[in-house]
C-alpha positions as CSV (number, residue, x, y, z in Angstrom):
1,X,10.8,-46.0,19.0
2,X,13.9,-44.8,16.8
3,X,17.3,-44.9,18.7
4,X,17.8,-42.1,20.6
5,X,13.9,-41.2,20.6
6,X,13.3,-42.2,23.7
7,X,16.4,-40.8,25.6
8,X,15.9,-37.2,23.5
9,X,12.5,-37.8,25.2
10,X,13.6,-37.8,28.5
11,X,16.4,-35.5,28.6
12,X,14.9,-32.8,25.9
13,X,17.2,-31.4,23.5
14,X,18.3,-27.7,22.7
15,X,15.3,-25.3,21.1
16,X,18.2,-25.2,17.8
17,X,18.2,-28.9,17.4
18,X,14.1,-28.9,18.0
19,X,14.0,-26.0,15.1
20,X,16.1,-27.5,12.7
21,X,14.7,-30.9,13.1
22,X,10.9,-29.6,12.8
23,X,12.0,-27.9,9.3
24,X,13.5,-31.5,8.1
25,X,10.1,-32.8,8.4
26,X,8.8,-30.1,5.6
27,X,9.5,-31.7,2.5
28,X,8.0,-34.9,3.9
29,X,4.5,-33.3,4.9
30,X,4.5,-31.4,1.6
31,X,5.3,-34.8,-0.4
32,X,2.2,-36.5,1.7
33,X,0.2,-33.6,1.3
34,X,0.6,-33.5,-2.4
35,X,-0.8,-37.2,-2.2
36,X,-3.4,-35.8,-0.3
37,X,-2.7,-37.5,2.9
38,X,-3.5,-36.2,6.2
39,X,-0.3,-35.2,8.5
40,X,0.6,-32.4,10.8
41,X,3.8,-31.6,12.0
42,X,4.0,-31.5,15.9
43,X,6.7,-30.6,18.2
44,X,6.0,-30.6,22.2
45,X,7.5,-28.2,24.7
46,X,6.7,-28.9,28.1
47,X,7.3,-27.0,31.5
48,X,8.0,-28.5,34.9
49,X,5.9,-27.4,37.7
50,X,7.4,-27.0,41.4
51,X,6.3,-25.6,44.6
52,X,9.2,-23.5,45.2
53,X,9.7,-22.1,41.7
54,X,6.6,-21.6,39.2
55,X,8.4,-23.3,36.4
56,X,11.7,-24.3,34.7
57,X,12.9,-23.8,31.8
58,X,11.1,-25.3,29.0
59,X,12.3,-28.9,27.4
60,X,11.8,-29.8,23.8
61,X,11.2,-33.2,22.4
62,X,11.6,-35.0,19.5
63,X,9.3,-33.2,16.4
64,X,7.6,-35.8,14.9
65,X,5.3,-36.0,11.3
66,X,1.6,-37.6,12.6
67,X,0.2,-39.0,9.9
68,X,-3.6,-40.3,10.1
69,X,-6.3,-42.4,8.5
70,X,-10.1,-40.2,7.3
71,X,-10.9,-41.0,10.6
72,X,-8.2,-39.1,12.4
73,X,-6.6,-42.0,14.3
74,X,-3.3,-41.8,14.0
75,X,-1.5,-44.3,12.1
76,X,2.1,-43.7,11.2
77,X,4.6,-40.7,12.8
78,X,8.0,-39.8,11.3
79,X,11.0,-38.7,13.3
80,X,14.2,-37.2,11.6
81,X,17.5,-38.5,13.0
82,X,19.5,-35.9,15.1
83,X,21.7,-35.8,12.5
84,X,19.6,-35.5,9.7
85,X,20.7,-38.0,7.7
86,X,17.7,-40.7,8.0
87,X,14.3,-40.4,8.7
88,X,12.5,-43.0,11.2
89,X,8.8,-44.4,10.3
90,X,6.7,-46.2,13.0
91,X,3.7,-47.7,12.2
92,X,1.9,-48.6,16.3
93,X,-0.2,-51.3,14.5
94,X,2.8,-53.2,13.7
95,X,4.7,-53.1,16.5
96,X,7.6,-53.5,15.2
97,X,11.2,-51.5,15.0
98,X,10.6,-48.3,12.6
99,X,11.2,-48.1,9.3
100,X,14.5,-46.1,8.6
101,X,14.2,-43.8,5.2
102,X,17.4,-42.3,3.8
103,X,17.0,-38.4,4.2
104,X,17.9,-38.0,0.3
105,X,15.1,-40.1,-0.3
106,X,12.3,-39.3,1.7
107,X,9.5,-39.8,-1.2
């Protein structure tokens, strides 16, 4: 996972930073898109359940880019930085530390 992926994670971040950071993804779904790859931009929101209190506020999470194979697996996702300057590519079949993609350079 990027730095800072996993902790934003955990801890959330702020529906703002969860908005602006699903709109950076755009230009790099339309750029796979016009290559006719399959992605979909995803963003989770998730709600605590408790006994004494229905729910808490929601938490957002990291957006990320899914990117998937004819079959539907998926086989890369993209992350934006908090910052918006870079751009974060992990491929899970190579286990290895993501790719990190200038945000002026996305293509």
């Amino acid at each position: 996972m990027p730095p800072g992926h996993a902790s934003s994670r955990r801890k959330g971040i702020s529906a703002e930073t969860a908005d602006q950071l699903y709109e950076a993804l755009e230009p790099v779904q339309q750029e796979l898109k016009r290559r006719h790859i399959p992605c979909l931009r995803v963003m989770l929101i998730s709600l605590e359940l408790r006994d004494a209190q229905p729910c808490t506020f929601p938490r957002y999470h990291m957006p990320a880019l899914e990117i998937w194979d004819r079959q539907g697996k998926i086989v890369a996702a993209v992350t934006p930085s908090v910052d918006l300057s870079r751009f974060y590519l992990v491929v899970p079949a190579e286990q290895s530390k993501p790719y990190v993609v200038p945000a002026e350079a996305p293509e």
